[in-house]
MOPAC internal coordinates of N, CA, C and O (Angstrom, degrees):
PM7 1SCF
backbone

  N    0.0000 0     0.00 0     0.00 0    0    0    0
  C    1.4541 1     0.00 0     0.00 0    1    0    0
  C    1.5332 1   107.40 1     0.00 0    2    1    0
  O    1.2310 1   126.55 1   -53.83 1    3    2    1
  N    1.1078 1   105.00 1   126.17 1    3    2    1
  C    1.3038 1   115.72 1   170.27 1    5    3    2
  C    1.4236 1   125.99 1   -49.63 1    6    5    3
  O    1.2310 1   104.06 1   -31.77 1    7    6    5
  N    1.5319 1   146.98 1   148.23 1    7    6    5
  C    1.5739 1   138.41 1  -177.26 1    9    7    6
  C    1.5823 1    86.19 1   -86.34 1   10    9    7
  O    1.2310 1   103.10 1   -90.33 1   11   10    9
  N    1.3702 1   148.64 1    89.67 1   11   10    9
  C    1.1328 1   140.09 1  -167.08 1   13   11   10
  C    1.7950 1    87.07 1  -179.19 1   14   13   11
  O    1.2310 1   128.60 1    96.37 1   15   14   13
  N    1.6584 1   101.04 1   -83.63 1   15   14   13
  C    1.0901 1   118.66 1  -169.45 1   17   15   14
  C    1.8240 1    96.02 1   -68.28 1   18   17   15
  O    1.2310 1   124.89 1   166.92 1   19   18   17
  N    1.2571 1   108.22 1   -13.08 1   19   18   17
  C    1.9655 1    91.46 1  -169.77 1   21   19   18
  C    1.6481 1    92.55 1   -72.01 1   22   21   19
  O    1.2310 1   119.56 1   123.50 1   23   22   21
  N    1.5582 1   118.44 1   -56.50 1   23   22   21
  C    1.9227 1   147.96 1   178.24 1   25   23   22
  C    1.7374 1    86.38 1   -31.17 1   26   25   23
  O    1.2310 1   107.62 1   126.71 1   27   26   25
  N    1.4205 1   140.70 1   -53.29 1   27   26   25
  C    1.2840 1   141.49 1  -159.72 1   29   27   26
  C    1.1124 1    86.37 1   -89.53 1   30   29   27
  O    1.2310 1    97.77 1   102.59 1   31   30   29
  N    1.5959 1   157.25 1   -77.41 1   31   30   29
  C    0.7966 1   137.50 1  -165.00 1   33   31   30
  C    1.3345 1   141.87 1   -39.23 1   34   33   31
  O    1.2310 1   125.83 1   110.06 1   35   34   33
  N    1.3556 1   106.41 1   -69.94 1   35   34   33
  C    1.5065 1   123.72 1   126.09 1   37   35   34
  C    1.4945 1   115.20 1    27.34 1   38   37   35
  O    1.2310 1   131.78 1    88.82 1   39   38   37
  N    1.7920 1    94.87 1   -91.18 1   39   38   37
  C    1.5522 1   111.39 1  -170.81 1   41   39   38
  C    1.5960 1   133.90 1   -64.90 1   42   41   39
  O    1.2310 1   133.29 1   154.19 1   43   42   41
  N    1.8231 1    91.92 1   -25.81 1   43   42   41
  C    1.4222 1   121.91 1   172.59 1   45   43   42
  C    1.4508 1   109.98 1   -52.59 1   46   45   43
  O    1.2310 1   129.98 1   116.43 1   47   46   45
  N    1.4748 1    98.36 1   -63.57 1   47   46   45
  C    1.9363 1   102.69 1   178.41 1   49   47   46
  C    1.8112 1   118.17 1   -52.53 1   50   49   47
  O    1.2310 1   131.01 1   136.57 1   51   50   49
  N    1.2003 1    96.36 1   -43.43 1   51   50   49
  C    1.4043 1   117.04 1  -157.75 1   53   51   50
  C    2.1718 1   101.92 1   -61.50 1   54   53   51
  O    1.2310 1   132.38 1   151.83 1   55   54   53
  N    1.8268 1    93.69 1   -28.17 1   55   54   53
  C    0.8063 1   122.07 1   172.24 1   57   55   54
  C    1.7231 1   132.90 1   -63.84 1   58   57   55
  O    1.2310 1   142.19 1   160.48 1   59   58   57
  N    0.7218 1    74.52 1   -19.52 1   59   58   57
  C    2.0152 1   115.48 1  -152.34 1   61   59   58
  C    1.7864 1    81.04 1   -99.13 1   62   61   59
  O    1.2310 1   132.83 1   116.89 1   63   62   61
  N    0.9171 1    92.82 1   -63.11 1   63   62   61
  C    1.9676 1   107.15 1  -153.81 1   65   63   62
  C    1.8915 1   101.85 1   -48.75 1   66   65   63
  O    1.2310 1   130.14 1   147.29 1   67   66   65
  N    1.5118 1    98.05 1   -32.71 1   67   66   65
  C    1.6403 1   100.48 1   176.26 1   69   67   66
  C    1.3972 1   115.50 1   -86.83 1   70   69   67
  O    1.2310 1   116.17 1  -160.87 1   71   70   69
  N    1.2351 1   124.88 1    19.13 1   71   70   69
  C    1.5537 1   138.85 1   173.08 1   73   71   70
  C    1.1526 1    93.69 1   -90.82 1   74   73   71
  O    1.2310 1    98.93 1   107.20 1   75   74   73
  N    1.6317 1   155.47 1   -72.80 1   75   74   73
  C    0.9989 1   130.29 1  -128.52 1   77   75   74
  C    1.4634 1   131.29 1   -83.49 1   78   77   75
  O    1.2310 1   114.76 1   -46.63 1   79   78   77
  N    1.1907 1   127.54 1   133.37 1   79   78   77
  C    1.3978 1   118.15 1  -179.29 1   81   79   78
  C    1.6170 1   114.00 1   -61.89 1   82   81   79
  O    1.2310 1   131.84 1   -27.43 1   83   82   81
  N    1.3282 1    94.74 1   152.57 1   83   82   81
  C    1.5838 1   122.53 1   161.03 1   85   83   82
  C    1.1671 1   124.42 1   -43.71 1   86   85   83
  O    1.2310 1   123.61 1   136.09 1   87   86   85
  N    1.6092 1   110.68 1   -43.91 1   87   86   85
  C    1.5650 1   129.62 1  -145.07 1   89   87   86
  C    1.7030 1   125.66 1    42.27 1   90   89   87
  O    1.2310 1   132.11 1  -143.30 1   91   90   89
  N    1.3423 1    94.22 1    36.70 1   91   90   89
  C    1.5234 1    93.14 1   177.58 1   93   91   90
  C    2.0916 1   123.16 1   -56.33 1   94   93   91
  O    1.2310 1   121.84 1   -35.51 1   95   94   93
  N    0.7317 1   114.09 1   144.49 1   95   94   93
  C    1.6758 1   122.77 1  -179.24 1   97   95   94
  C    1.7443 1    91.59 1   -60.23 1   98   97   95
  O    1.2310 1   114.12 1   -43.34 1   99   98   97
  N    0.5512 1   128.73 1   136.66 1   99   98   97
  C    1.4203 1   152.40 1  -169.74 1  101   99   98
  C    1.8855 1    98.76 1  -140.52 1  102  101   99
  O    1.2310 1   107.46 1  -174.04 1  103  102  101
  N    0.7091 1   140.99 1     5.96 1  103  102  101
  C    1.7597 1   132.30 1   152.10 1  105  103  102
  C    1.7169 1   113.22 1  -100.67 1  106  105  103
  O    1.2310 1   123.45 1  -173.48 1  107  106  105
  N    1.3089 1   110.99 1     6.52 1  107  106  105
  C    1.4475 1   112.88 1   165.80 1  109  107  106
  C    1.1979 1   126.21 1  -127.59 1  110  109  107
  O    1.2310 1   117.49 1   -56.54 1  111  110  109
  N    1.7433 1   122.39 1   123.46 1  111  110  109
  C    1.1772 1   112.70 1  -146.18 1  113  111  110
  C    1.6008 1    87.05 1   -92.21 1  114  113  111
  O    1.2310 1   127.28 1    -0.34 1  115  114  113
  N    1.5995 1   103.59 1   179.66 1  115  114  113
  C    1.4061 1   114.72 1  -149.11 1  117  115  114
  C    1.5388 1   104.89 1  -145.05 1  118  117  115
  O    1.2310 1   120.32 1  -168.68 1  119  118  117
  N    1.3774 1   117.00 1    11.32 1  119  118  117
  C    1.6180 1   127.60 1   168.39 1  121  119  118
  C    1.0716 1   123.09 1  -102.31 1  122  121  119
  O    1.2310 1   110.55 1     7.56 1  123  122  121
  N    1.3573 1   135.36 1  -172.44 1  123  122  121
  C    1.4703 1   130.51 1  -152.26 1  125  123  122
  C    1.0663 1   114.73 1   -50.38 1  126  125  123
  O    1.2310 1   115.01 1   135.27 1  127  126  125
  N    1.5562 1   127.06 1   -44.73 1  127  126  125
  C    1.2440 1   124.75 1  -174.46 1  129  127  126
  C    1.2475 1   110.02 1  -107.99 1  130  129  127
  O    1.2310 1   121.95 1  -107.47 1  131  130  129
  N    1.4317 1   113.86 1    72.53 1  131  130  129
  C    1.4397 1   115.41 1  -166.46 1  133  131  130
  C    1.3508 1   106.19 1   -75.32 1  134  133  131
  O    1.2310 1   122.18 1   -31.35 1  135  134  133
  N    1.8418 1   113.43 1   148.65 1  135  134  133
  C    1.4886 1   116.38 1  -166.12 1  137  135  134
  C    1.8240 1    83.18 1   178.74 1  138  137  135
  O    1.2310 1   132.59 1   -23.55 1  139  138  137
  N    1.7645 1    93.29 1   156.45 1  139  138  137
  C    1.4487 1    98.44 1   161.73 1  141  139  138
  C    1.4325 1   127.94 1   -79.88 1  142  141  139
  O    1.2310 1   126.01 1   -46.35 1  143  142  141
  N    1.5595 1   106.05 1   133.65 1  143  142  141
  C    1.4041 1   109.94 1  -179.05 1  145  143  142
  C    1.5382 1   140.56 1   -35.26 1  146  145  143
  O    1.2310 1   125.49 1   160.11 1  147  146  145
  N    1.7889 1   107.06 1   -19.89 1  147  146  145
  C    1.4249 1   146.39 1   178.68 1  149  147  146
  C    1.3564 1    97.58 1   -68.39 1  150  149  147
  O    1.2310 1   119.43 1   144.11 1  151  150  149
  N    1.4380 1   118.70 1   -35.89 1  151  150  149
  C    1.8018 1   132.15 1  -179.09 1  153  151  150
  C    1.7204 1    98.94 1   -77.44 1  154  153  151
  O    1.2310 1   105.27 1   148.43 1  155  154  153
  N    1.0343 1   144.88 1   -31.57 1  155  154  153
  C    1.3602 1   143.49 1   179.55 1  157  155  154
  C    1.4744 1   118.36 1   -87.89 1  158  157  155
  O    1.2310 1   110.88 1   -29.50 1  159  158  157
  N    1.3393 1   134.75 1   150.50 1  159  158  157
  C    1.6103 1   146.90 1  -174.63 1  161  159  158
  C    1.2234 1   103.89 1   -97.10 1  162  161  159
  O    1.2310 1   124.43 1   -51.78 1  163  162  161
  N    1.2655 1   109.10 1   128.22 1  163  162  161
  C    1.3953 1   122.61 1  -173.59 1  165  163  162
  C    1.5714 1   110.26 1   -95.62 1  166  165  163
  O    1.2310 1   107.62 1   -22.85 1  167  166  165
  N    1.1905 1   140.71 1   157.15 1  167  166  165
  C    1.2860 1   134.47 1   155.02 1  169  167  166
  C    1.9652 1   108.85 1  -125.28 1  170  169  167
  O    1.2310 1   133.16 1     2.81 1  171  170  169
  N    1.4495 1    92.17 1  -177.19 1  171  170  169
  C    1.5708 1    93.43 1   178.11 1  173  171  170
  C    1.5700 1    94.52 1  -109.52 1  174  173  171
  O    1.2310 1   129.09 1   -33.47 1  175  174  173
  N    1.3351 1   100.09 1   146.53 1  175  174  173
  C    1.6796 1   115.75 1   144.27 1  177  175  174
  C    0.9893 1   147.36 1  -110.58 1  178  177  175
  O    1.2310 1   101.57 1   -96.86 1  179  178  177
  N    1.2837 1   151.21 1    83.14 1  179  178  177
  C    1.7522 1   141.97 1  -143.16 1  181  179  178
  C    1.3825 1    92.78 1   -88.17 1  182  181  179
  O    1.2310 1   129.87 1   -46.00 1  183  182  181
  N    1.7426 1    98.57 1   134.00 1  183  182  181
  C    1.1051 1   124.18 1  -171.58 1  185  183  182
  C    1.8292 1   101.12 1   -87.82 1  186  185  183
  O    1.2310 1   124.80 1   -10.57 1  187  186  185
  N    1.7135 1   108.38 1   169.43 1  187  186  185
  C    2.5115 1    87.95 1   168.72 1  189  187  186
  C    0.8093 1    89.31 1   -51.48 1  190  189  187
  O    1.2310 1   100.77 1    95.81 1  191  190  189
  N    1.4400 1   152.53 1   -84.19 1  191  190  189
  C    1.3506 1   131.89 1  -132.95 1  193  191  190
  C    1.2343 1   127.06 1   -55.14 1  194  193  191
  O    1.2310 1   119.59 1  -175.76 1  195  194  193
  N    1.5832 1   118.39 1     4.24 1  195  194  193
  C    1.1794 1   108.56 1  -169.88 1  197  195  194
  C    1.3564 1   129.87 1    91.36 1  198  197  195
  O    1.2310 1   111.23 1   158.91 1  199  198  197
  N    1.2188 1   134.12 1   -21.09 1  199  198  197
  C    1.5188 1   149.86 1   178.00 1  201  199  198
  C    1.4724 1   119.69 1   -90.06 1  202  201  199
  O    1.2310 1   124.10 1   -21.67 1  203  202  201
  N    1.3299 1   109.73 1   158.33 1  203  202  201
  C    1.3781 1   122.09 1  -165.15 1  205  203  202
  C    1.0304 1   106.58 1  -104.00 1  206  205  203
  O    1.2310 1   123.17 1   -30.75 1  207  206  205
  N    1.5850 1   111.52 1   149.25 1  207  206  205
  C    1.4729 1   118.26 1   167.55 1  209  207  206
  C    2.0451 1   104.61 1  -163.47 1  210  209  207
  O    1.2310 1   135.30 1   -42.02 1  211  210  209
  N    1.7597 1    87.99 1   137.98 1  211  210  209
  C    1.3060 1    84.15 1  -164.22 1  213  211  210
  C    1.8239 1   108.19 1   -69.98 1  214  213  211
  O    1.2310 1   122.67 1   -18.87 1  215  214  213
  N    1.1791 1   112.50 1   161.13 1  215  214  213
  C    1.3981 1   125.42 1   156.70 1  217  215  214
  C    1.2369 1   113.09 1  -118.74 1  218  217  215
  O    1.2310 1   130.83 1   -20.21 1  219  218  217
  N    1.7790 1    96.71 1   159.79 1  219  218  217
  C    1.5211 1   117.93 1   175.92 1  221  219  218
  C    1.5550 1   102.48 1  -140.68 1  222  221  219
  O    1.2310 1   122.16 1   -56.02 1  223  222  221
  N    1.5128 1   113.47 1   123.98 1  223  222  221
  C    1.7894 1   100.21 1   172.01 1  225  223  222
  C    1.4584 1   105.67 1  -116.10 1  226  225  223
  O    1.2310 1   103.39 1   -64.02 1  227  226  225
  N    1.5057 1   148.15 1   115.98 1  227  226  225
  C    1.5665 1   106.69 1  -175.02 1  229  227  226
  C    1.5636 1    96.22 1  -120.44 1  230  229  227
  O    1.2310 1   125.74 1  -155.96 1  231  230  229
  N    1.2446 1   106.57 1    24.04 1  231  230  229
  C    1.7490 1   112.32 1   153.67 1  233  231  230
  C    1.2264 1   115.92 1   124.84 1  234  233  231
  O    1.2310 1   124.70 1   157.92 1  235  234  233
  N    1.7841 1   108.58 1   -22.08 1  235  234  233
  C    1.2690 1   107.44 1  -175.64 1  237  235  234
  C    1.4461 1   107.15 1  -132.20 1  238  237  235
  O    1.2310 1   126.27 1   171.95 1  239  238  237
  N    1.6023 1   105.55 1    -8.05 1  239  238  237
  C    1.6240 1    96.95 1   176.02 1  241  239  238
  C    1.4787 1    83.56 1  -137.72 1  242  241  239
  O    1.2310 1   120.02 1     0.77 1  243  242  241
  N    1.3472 1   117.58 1  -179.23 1  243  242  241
  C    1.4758 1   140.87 1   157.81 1  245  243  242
  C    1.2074 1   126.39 1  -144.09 1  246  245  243
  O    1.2310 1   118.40 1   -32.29 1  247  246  245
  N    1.0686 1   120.66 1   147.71 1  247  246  245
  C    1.5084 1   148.55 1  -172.89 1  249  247  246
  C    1.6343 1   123.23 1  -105.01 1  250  249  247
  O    1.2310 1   120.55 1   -45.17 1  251  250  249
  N    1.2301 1   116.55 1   134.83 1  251  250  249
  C    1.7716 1   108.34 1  -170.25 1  253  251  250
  C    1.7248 1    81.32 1  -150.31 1  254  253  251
  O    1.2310 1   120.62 1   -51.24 1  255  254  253
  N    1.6148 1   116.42 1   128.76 1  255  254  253
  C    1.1015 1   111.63 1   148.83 1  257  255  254
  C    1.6456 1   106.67 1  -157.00 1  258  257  255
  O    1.2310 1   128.81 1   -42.44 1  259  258  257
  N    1.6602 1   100.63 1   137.56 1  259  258  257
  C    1.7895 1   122.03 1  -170.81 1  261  259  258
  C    1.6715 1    97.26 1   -34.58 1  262  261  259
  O    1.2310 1   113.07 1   -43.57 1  263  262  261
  N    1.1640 1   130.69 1   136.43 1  263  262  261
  C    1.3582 1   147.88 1   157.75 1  265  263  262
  C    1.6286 1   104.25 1   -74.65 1  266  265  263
  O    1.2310 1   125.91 1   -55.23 1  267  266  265
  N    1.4192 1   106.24 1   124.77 1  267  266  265
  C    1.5548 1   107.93 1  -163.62 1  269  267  266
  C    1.3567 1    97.43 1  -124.93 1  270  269  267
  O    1.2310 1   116.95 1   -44.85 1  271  270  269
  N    1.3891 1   123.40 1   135.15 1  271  270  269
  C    1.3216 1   133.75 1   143.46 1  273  271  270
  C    1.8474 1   123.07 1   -35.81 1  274  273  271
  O    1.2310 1   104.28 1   -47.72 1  275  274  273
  N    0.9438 1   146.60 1   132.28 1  275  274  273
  C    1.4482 1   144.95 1   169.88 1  277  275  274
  C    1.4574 1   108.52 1   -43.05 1  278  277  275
  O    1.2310 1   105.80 1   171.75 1  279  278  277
  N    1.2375 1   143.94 1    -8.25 1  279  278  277
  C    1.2631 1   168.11 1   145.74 1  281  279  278
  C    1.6962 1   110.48 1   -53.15 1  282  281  279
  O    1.2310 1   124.14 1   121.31 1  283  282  281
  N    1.2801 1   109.65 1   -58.69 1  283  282  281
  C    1.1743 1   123.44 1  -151.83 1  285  283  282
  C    1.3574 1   131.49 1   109.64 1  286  285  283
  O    1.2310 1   117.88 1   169.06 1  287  286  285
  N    1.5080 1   121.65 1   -10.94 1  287  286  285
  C    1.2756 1   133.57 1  -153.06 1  289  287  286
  C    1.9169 1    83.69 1   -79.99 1  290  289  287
  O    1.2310 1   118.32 1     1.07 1  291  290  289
  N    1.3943 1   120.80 1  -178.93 1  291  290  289
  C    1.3006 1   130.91 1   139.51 1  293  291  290
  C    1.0201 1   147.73 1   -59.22 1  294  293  291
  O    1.2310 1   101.89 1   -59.99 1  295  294  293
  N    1.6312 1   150.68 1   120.01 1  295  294  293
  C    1.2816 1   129.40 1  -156.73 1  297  295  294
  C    1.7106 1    91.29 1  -120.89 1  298  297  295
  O    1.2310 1   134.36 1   -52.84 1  299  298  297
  N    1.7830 1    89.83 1   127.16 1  299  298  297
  C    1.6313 1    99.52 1  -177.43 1  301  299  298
  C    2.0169 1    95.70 1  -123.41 1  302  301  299
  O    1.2310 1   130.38 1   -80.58 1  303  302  301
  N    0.9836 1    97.58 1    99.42 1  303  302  301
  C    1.6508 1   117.49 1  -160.15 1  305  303  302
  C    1.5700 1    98.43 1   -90.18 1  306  305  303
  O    1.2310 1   111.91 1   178.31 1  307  306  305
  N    1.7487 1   132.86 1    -1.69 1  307  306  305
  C    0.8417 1   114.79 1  -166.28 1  309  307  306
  C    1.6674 1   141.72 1    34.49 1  310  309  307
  O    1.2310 1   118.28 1  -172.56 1  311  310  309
  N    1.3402 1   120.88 1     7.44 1  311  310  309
  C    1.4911 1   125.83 1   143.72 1  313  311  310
  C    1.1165 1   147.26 1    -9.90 1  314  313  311
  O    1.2310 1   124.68 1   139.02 1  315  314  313
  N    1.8726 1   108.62 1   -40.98 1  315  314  313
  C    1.4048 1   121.48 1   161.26 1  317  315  314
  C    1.4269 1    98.44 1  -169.14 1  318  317  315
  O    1.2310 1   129.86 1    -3.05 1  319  318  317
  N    1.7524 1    98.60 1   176.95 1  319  318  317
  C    1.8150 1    93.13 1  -146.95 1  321  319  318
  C    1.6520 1    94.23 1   -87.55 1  322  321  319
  O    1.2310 1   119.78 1   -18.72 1  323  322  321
  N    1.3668 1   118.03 1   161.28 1  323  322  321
  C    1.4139 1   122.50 1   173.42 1  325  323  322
  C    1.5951 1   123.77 1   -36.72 1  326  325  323
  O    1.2310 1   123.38 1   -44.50 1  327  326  325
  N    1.4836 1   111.12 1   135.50 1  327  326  325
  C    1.7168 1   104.65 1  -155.07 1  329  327  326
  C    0.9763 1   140.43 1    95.14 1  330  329  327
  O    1.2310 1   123.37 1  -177.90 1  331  330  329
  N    1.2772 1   111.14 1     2.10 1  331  330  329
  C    1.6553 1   110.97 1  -145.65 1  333  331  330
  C    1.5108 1    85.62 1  -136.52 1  334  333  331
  O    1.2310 1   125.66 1   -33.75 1  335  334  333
  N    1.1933 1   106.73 1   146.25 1  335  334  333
  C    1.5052 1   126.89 1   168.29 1  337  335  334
  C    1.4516 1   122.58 1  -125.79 1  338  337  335
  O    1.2310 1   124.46 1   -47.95 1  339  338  337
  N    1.4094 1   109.05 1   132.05 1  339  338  337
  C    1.2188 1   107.39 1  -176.82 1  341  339  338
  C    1.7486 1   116.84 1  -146.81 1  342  341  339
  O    1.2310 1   124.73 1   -14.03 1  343  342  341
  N    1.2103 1   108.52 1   165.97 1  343  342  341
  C    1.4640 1   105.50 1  -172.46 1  345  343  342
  C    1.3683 1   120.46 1   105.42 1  346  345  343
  O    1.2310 1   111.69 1   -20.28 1  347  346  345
  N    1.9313 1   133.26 1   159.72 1  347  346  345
  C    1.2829 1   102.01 1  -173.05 1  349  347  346
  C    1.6779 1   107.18 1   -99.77 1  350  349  347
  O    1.2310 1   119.63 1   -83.37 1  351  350  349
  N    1.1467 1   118.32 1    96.63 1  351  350  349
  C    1.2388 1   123.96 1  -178.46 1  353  351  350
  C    1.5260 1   105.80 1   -98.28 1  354  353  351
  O    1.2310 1   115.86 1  -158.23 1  355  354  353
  N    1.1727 1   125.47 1    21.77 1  355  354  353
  C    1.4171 1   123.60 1   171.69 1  357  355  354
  C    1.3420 1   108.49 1  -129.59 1  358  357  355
  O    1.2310 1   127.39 1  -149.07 1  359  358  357
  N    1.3053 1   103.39 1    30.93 1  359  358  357
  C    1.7007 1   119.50 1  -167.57 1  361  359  358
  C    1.7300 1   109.21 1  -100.78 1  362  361  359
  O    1.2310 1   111.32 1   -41.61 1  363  362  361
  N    1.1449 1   133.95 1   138.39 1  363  362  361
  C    1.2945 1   121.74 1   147.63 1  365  363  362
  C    1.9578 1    98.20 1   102.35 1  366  365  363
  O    1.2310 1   127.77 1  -143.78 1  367  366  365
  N    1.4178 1   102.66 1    36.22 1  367  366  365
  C    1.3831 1   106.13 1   158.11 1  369  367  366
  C    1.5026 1    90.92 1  -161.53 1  370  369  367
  O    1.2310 1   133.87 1   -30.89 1  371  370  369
  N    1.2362 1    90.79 1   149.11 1  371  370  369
  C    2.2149 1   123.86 1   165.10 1  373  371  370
  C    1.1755 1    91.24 1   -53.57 1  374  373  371
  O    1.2310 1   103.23 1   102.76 1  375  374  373
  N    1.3467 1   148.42 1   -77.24 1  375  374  373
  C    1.0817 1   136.66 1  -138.97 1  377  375  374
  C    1.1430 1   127.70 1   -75.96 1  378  377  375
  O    1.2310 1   127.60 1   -39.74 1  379  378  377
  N    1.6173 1   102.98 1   140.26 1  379  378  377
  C    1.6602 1   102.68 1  -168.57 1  381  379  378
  C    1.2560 1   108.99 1   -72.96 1  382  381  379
  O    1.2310 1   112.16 1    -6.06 1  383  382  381
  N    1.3931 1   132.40 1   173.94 1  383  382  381
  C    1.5366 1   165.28 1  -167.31 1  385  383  382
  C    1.1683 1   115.55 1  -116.58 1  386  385  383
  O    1.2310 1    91.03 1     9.04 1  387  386  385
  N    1.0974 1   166.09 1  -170.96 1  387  386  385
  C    1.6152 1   145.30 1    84.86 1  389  387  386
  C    1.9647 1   104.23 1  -100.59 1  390  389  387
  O    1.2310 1   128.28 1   178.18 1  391  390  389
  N    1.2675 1   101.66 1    -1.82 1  391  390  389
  C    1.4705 1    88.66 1  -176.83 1  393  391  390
  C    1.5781 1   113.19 1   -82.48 1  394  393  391
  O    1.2310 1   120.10 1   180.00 1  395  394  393

């Protein structure tokens, strides 16, 4: 191997090496009032299209994730009209809001 191709090689991995995830838990939040997400009230939000997706606000961060069928498909439950959020998803933290 050439000292050319070793320098490219080298840099490729080294490259590589800052790709890998952590695998941090991502269902436990990690701000002031840190607690599992299972501890917070979720609400829905209908997106235009019409579809659901849960929310979480607990004042200082928020949470949005697609509402899924057991399938996987999308669940557009018609509940409330597109845009619209509802439910107490700003429930279940001290911290104030002003929004």
């Amino acid at each position: 191997m050439t000292p050319i191709k070793g320098i490219l090689l080298l840099a490729a991995v080294a490259a590589l090496a800052g790709c890998v995830d952590n695998k941090t838990d991502k269902t436990v939040d990690r701000a002031i009032d840190s607690k599992h997400l299972s501890q917070l009230r979720a609400g829905i939000w209908i997106d235009p299209n019409g579809c659901d997706h849960w929310i979480i606000d607990d004042g200082a961060e928020g949470y949005l994730s697609q509402r899924l069928d057991p399938y996987g498909k999308p669940v557009c439950s018609g509940v409330a009209p597109p845009n619209t959020a509802i439910g107490p998803y700003k429930a279940g933290s001290p911290i104030f809001d002003p929004i």
